[in-house]
KEKE-3310 file (N, C-alpha, C; in steps of 0.2 Angstrom, whole numbers, plus 5000, padded with zeros to 4 digits):
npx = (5004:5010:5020:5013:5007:5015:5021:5012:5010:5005:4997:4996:4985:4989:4985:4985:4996:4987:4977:4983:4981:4978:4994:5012:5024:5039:5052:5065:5081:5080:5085:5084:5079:5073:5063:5056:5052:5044:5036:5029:5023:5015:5007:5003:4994:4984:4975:4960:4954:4941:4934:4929:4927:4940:4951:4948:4952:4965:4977:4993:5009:5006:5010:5023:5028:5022:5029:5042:5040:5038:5049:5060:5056:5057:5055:5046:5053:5061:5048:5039:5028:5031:5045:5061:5064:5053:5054:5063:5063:5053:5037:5025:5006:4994:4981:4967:4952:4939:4923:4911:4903:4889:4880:4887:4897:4914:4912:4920:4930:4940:4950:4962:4970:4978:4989:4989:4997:5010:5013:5015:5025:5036:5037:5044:5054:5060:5065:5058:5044:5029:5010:4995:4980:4962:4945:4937:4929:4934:4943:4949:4953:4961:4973:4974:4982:4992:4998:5010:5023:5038:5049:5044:5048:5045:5032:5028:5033:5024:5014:4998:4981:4966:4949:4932:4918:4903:4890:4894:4909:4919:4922:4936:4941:4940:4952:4961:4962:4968:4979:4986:4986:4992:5005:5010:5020:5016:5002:4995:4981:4973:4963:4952:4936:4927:4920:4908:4897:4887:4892:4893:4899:4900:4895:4898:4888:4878:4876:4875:4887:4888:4878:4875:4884:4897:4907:4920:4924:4939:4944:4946:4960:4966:4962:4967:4980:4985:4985:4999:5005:5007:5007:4997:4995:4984:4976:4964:4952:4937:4930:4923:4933:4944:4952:4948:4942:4950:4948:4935:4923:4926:4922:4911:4905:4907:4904:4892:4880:4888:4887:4882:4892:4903:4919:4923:4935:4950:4968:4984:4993:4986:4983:4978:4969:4967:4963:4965:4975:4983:4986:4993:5005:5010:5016:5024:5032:5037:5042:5054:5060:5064:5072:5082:5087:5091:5102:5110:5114:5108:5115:5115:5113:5112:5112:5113:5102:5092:5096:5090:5077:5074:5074:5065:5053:5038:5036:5028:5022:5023:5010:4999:4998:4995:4984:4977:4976:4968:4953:4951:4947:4933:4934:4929:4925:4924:4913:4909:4904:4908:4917:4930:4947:4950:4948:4940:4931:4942:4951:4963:4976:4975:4977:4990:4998:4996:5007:5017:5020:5020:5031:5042:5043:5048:5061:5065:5064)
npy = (4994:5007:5008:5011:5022:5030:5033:5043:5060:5077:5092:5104:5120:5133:5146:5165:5176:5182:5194:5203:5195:5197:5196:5193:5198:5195:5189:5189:5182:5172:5161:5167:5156:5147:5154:5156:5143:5138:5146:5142:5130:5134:5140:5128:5122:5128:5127:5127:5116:5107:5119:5124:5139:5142:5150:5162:5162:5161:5168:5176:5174:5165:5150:5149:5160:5151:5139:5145:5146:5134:5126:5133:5129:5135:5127:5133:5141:5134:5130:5133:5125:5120:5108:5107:5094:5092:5099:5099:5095:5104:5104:5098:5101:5091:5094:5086:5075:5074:5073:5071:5060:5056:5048:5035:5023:5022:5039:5045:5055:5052:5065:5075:5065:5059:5069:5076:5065:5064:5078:5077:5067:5073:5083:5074:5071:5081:5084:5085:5084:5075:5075:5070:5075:5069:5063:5049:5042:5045:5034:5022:5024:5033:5025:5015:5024:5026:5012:5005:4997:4989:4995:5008:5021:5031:5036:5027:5034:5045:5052:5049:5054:5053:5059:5058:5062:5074:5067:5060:5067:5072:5079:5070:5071:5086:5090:5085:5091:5102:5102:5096:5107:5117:5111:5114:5119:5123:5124:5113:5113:5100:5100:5101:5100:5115:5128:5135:5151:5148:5141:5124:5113:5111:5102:5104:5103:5108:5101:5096:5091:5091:5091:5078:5070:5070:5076:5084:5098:5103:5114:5119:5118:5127:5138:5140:5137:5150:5157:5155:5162:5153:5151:5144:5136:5134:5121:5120:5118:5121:5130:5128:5123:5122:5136:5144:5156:5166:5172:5173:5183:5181:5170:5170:5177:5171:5155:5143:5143:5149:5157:5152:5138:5143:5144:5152:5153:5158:5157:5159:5157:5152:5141:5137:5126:5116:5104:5097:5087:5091:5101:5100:5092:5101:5110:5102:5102:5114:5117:5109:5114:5127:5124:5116:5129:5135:5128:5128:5139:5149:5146:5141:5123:5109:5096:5094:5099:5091:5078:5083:5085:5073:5067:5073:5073:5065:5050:5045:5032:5027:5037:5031:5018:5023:5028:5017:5007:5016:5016:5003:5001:5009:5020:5036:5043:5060:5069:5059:5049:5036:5020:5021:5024:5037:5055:5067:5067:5064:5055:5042:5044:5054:5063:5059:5065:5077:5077:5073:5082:5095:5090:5091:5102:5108:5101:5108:5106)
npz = (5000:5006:4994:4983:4986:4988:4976:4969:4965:4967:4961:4972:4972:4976:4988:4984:4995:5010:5015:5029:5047:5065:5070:5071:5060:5062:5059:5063:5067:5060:5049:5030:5019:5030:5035:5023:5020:5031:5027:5015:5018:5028:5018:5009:5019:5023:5010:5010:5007:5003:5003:5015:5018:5027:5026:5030:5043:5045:5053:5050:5052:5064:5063:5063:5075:5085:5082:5085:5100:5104:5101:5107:5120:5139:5156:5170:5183:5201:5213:5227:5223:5211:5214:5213:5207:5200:5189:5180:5166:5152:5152:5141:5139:5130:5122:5116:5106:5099:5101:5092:5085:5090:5089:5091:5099:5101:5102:5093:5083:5069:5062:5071:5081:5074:5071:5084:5093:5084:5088:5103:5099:5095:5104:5115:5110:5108:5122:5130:5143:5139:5140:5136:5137:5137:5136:5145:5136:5125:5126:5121:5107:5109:5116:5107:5098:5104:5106:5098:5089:5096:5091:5092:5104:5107:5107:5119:5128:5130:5140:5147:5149:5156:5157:5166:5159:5156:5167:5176:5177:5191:5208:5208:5195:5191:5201:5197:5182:5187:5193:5182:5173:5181:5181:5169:5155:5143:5133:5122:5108:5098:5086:5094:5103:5108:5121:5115:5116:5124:5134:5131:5119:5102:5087:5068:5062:5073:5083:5098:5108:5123:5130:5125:5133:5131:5133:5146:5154:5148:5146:5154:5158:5149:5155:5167:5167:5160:5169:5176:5168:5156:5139:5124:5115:5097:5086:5072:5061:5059:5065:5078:5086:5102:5103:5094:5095:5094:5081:5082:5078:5063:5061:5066:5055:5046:5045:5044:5055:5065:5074:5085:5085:5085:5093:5109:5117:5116:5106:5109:5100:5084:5072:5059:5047:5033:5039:5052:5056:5046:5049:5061:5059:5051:5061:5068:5057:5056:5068:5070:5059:5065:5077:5071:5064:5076:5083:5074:5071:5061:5051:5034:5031:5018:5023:5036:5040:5034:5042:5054:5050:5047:5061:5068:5066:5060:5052:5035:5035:5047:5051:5043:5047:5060:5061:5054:5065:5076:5069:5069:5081:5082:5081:5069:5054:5054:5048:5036:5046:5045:5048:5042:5037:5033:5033:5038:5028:5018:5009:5013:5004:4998:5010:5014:5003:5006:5019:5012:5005:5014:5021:5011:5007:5021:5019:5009:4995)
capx = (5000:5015:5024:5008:5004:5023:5022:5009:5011:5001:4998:4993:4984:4992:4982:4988:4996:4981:4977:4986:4978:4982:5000:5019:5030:5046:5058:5073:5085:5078:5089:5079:5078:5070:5058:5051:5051:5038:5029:5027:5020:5008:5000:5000:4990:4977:4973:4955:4953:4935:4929:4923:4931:4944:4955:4947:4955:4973:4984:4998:5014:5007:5012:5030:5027:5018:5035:5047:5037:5037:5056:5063:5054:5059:5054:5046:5059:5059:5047:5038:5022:5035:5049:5067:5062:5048:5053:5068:5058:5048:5031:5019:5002:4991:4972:4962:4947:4933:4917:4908:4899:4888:4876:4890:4903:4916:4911:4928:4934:4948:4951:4967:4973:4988:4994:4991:5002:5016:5018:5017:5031:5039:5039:5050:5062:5067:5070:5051:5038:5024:5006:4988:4972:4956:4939:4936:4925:4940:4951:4950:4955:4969:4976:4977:4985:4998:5001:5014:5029:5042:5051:5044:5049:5042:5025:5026:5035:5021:5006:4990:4976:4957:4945:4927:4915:4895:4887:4903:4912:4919:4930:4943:4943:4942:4959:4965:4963:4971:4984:4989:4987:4998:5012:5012:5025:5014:4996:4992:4975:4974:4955:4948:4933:4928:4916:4904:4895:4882:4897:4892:4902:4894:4898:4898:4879:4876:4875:4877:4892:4890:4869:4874:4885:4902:4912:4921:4926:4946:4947:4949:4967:4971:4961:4972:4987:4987:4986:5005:5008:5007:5005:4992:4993:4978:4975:4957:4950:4930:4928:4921:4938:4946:4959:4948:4940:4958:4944:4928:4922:4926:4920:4902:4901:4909:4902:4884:4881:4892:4884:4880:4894:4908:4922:4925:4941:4959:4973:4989:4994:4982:4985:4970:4972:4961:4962:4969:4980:4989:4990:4999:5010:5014:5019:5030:5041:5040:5047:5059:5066:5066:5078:5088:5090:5094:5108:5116:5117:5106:5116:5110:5117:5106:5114:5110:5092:5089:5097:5083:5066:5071:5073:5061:5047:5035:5035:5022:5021:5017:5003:4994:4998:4990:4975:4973:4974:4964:4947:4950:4946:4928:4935:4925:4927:4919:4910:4903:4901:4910:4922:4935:4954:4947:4948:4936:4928:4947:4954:4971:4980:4974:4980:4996:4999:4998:5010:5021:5021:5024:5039:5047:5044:5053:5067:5065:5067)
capy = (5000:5012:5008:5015:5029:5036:5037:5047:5066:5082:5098:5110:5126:5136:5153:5168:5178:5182:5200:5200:5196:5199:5191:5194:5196:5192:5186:5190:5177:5165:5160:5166:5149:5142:5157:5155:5134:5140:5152:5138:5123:5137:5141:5122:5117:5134:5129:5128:5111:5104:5125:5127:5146:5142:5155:5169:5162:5162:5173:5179:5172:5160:5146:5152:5160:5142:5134:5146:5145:5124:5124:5136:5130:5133:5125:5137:5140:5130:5135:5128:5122:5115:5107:5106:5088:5091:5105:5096:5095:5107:5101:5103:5098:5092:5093:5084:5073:5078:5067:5073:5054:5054:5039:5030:5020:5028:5044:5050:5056:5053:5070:5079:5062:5057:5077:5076:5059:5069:5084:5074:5063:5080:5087:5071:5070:5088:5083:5087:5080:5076:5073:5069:5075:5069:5060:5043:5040:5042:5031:5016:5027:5035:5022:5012:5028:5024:5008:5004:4992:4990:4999:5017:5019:5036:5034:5023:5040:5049:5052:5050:5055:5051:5062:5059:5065:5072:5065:5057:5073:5071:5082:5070:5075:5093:5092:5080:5096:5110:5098:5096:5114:5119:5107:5113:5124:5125:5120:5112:5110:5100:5096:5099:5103:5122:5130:5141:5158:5147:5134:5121:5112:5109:5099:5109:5104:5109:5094:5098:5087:5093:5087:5073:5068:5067:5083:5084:5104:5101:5121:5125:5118:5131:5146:5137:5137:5156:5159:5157:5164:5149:5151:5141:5135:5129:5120:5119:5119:5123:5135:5124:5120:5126:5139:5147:5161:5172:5174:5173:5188:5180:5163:5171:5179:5165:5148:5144:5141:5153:5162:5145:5134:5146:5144:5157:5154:5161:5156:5166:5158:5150:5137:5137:5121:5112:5099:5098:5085:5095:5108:5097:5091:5108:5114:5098:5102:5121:5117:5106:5119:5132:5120:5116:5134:5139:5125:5129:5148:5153:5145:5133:5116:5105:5090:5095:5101:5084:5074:5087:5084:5064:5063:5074:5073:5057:5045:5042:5022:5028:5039:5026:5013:5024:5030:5012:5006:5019:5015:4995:5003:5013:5029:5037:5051:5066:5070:5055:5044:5031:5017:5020:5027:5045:5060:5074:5064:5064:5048:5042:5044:5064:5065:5056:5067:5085:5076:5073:5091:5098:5087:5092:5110:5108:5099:5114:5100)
capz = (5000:5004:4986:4977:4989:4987:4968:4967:4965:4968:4962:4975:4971:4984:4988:4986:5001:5012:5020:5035:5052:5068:5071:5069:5056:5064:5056:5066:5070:5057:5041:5025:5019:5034:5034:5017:5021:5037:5024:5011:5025:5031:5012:5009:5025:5021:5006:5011:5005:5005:5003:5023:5021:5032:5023:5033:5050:5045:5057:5048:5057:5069:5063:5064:5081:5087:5082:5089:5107:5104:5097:5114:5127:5144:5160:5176:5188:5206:5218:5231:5218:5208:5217:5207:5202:5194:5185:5175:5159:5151:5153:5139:5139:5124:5124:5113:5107:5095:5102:5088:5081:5096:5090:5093:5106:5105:5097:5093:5075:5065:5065:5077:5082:5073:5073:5093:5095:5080:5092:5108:5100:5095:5112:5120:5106:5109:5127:5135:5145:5137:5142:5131:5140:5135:5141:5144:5128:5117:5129:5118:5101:5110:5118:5102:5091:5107:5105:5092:5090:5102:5089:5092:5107:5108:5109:5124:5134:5131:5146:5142:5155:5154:5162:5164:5154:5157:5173:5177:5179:5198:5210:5208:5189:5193:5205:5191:5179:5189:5196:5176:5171:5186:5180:5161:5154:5138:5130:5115:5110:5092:5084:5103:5106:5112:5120:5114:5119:5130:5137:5127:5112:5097:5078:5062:5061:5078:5087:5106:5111:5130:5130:5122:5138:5131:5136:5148:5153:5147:5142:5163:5158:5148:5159:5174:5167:5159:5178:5177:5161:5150:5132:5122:5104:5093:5079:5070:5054:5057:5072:5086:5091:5106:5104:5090:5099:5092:5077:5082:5073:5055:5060:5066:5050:5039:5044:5045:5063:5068:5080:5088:5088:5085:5102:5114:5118:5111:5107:5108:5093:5083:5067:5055:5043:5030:5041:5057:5057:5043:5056:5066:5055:5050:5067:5067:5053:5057:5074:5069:5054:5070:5081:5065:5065:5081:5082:5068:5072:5057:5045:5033:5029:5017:5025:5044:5038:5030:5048:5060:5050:5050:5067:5075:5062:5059:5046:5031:5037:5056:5049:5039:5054:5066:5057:5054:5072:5079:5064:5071:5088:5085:5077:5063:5050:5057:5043:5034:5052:5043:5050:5037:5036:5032:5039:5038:5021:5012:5008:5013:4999:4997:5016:5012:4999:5009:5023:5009:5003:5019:5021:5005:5011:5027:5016:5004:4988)
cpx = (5004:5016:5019:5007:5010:5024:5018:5010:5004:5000:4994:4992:4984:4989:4986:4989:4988:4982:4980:4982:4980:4988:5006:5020:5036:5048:5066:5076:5085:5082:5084:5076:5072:5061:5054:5051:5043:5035:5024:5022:5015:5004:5000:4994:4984:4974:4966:4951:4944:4929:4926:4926:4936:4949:4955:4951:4962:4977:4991:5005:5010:5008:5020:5031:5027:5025:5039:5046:5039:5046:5062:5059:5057:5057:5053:5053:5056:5055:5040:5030:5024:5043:5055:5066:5054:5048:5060:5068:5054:5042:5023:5013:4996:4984:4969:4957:4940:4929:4910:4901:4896:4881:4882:4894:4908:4913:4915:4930:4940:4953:4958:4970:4979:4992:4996:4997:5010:5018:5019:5026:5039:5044:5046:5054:5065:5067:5064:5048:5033:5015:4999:4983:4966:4951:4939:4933:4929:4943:4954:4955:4962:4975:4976:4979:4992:5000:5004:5020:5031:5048:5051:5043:5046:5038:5024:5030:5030:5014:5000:4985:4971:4952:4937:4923:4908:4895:4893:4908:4914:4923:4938:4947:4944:4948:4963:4968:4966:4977:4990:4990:4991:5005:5013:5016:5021:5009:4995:4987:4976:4969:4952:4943:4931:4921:4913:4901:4891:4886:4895:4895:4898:4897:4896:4892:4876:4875:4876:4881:4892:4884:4870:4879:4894:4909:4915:4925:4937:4947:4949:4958:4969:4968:4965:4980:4989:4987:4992:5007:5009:5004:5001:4991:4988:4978:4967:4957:4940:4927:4925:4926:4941:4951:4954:4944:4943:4952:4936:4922:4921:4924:4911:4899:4902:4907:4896:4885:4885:4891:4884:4884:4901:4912:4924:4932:4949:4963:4977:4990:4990:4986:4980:4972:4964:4958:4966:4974:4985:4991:4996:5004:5014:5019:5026:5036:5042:5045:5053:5065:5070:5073:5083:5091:5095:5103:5114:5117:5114:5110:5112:5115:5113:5108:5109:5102:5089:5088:5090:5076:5067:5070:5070:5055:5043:5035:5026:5019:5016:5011:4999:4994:4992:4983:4973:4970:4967:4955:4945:4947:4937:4928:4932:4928:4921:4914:4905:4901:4903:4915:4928:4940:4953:4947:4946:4935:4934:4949:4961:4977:4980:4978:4988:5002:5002:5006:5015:5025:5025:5033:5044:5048:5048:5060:5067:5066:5058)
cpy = (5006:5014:5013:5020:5032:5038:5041:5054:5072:5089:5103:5118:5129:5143:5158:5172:5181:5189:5198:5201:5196:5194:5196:5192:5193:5190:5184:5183:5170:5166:5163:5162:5145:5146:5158:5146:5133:5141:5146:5132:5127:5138:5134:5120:5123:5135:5128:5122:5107:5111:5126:5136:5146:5147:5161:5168:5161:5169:5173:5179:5169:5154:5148:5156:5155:5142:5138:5145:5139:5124:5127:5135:5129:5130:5130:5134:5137:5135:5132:5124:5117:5115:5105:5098:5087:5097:5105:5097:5100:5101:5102:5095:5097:5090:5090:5080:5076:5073:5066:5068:5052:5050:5033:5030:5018:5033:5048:5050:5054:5060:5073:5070:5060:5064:5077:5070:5064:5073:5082:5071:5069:5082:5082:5070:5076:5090:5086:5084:5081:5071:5073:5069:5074:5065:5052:5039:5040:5038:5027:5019:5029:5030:5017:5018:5026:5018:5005:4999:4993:4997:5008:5017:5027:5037:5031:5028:5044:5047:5051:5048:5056:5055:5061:5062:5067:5069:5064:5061:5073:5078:5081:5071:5081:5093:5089:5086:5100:5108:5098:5102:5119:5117:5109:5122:5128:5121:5120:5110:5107:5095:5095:5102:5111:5125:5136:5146:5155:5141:5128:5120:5108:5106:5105:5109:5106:5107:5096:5092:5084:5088:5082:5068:5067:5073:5081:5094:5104:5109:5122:5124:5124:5139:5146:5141:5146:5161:5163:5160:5159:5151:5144:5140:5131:5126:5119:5121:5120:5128:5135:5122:5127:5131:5144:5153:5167:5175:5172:5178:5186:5174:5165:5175:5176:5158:5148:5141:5146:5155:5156:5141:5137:5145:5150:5159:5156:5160:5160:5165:5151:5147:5135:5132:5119:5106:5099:5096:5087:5099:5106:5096:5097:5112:5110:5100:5110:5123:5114:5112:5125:5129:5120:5122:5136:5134:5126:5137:5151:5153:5140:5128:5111:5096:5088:5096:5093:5081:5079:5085:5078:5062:5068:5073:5064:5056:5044:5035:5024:5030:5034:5022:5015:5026:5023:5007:5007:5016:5007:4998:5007:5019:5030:5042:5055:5068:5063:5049:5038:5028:5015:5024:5031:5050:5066:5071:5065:5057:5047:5045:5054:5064:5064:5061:5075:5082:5077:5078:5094:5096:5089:5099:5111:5105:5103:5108:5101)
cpz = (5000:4998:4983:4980:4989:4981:4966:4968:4967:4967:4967:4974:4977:4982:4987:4992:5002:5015:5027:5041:5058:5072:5070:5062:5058:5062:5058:5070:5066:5049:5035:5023:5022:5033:5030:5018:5025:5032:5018:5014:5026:5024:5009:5013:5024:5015:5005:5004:5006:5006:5006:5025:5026:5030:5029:5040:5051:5049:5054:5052:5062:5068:5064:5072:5086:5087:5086:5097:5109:5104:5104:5119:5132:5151:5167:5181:5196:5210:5222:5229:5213:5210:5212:5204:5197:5188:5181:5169:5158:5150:5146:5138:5133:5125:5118:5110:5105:5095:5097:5084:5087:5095:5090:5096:5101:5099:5094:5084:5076:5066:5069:5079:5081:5073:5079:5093:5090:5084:5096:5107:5099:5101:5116:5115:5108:5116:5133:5139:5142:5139:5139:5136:5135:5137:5140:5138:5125:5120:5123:5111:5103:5112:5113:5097:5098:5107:5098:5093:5094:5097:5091:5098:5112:5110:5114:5131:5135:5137:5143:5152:5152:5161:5160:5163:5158:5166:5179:5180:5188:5200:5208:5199:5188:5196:5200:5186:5180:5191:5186:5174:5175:5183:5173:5159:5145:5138:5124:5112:5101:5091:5091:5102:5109:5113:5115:5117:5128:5134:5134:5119:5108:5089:5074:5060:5067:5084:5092:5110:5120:5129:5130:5128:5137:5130:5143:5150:5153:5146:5149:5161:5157:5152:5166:5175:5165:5166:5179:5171:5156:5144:5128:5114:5102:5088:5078:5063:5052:5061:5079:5088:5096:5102:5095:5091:5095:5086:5077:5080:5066:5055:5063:5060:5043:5038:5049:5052:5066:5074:5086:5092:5087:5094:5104:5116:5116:5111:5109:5103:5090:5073:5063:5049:5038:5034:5046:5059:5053:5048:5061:5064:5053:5056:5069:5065:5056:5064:5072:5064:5061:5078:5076:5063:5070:5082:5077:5067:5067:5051:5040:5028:5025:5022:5032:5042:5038:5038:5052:5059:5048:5057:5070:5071:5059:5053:5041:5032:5043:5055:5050:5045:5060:5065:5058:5061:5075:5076:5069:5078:5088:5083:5070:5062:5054:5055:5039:5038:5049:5046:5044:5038:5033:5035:5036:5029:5015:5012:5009:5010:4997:5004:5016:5008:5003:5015:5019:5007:5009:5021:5016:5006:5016:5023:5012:4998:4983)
residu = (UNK:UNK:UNK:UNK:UNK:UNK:UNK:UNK:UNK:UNK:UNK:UNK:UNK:UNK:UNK:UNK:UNK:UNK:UNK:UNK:UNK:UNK:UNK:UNK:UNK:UNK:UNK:UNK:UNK:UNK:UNK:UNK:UNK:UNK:UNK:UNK:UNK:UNK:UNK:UNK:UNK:UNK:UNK:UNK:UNK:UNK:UNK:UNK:UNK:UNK:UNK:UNK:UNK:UNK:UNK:UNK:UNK:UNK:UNK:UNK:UNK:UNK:UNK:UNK:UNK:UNK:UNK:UNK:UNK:UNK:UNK:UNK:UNK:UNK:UNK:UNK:UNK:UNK:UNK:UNK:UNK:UNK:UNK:UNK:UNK:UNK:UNK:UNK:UNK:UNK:UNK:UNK:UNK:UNK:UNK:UNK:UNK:UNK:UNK:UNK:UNK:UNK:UNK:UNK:UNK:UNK:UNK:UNK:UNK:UNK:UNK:UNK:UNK:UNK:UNK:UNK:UNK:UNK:UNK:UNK:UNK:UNK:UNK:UNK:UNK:UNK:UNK:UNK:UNK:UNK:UNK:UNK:UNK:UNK:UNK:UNK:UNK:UNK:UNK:UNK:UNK:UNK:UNK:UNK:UNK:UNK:UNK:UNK:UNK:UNK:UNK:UNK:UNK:UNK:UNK:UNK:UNK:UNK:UNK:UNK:UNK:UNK:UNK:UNK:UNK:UNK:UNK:UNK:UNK:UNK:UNK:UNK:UNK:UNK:UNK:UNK:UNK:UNK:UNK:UNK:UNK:UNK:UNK:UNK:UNK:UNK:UNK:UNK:UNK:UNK:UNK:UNK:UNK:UNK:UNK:UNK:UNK:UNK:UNK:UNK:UNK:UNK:UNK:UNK:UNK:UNK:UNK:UNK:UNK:UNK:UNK:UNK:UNK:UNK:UNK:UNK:UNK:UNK:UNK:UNK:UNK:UNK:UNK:UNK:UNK:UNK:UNK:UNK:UNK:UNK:UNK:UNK:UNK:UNK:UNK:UNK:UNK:UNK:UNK:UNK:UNK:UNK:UNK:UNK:UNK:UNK:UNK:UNK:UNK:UNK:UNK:UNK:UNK:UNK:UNK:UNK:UNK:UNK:UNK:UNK:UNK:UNK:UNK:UNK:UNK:UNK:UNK:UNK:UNK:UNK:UNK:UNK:UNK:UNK:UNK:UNK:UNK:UNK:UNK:UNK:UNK:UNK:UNK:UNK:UNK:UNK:UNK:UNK:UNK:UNK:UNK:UNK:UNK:UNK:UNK:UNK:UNK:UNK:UNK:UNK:UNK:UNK:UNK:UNK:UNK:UNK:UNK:UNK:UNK:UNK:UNK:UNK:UNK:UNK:UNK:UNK:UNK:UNK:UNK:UNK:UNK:UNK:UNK:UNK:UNK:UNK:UNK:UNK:UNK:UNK:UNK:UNK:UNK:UNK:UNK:UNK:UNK:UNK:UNK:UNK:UNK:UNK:UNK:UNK:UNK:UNK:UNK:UNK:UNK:UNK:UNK:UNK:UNK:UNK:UNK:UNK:UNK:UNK:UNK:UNK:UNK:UNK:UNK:UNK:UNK)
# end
């Protein structure tokens, strides 16, 4: 299945530059090169794939901000909340979990899953800790995108914590949440869930996620954490996810429901994709180009380039592998409620295709 999904190409009609929204330029510190490789990955992953207007919610430099935040993370200094052993590793924490297929057990999309496990593994390669929040209802999905051979040995460092959902909701979930959002040196939320105006998360048709029992409130993380100054990155591609609040102005006046199921909440820096898991993927390689910078003092080496985005960035094999795993588990496409290796109504092989891109973009080739 690889052999034939590697030979196929793709031309992408890449938009042209967008009005600019509210974001950074910056530039400063980053090799030319790299910075047009970022700029290239970000007009790939917005090219507004499947026509939900997702164009209008591009922030201009946050994908290149996101990455620089991810690529220099520090660690809060000791102090008697966080004791010099627990404050070794930078701690970042990732939110998410799109319950969205709620006539059915588990109701969990394709969707944000494989992105969320890529940045997770991201985070412990480049010397993190790293930890996956989301509700008991997905456990089963997540806990198969985590199990992989003995080979990847990555995926078996990362956390994964289960919080109950609806009725179920406890205290010791609630201490669970603030307990996490105190220990995190950054949040990432990816295809999560978000409320909207009346507290309640809603599908792109409307569906009431919460009513329907399978919420859990995961946003206190990031209202917790901003407490102590933690930053907060999003990725989404419909406007009901967490962290897309940054434009909720262009999303109540660009997608039907708007007003409705549009989220509240903001990022600092927000990642608007056709598809989420691009977004993830994107953030991957654009962290990785920004590490491969900073090491190299802002030269550029195509050798050293090459060695950085094979070993901090996932494989085309893993994708496929996890997508498939997870579907054996109960996972559907968000979109057509189907038990198939889909995601958000695309076919593997178009998914395949953009991951590819992105990668040839990070390797400038």
């Amino acid at each position: 299945m690889l052999s034939s999904l590697s030979s196929l190409s793709m031309n992408i009609n890449i938009a042209p530059r967008r009005e600019a929204s509210v974001g950074s330029d910056d530039t400063s510190g980053l090799n030319p090169t790299i910075a047009a490789s970022i700029e290239k990955i970000n007009d790939i992953i917005t090219t507004d794939f499947g026509g939900r207007g997702m164009t209008h919610f591009v922030v201009d430099g946050d994908l290149r901000n996101a990455a620089k935040v991810l690529a220099r993370l520090q660690t809060k200094q000791p102090s008697l909340l966080f004791p010099p052993a627990a404050s070794i590793k930078p701690h970042v924490i990732f939110i998410s979990g799109f319950p969205c297929c709620v006539n059915h057990y588990p109701p969990t999309e394709t969707d944000g899953i494989n992105g969320t496990f890529a940045l997770a593994s991201l985070a412990v390669l480049l010397g993190y800790r790293a930890t996956i929040c989301t509700e008991k209802c997905n456990e089963f999905v997540f806990r198969a995108a985590a199990s992989a051979s003995a080979k990847d040995s990555v995926l078996n460092t990362i956390d994964l914590v289960f919080v109950n959902e609806g009725v179920k909701y406890s205290t010791s979930d609630k201490e669970c949440i603030y307990h996490l959002a105190r220990s995190a040196d950054l949040v990432i939320a990816c295809e999560r869930a978000g409320p909207a105006v009346d507290g309640n998360c809603y599908t792109m048709r409307g569906i009431n996620m919460t009513e329907n029992g399978f919420i859990a409130p995961l946003h206190m993380i990031v209202d917790i954490a901003r407490e102590a100054g933690v930053k907060f990155i999003a990725i989404g591609d419909g406007g009901n996810e967490l962290g897309m609040g940054k434009v909720l102005d262009k999303i109540r006046k660009e997608i039907p429901n708007g007003e409705k199921i549009g989220s509240i909440v903001r990022a600092d820096y927000l990642i608007a994709a056709s598809v989420s898991n691009w977004g993830a993927w994107a953030l991957v390689a654009a962290t990785a180009l920004i590490r491969y910078n900073d090491r190299n003092d802002g030269k550029e080496d195509e050798i050293g380039r090459e060695a950085c985005i094979h070993r901090l960035c996932t494989t085309e094999e893993a994708e496929i592998e996890m997508l498939n795993r997870v579907v054996e588990k109960g996972c559907r496409d968000g979109v057509t409620g189907l038990l198939d290796a889909t995601v958000d109504g695309i076919d593997i092989a178009t998914n395949m295709m953009y991951f590819r891109e992105i990668r040839k973009a990070a390797l400038n080739i």
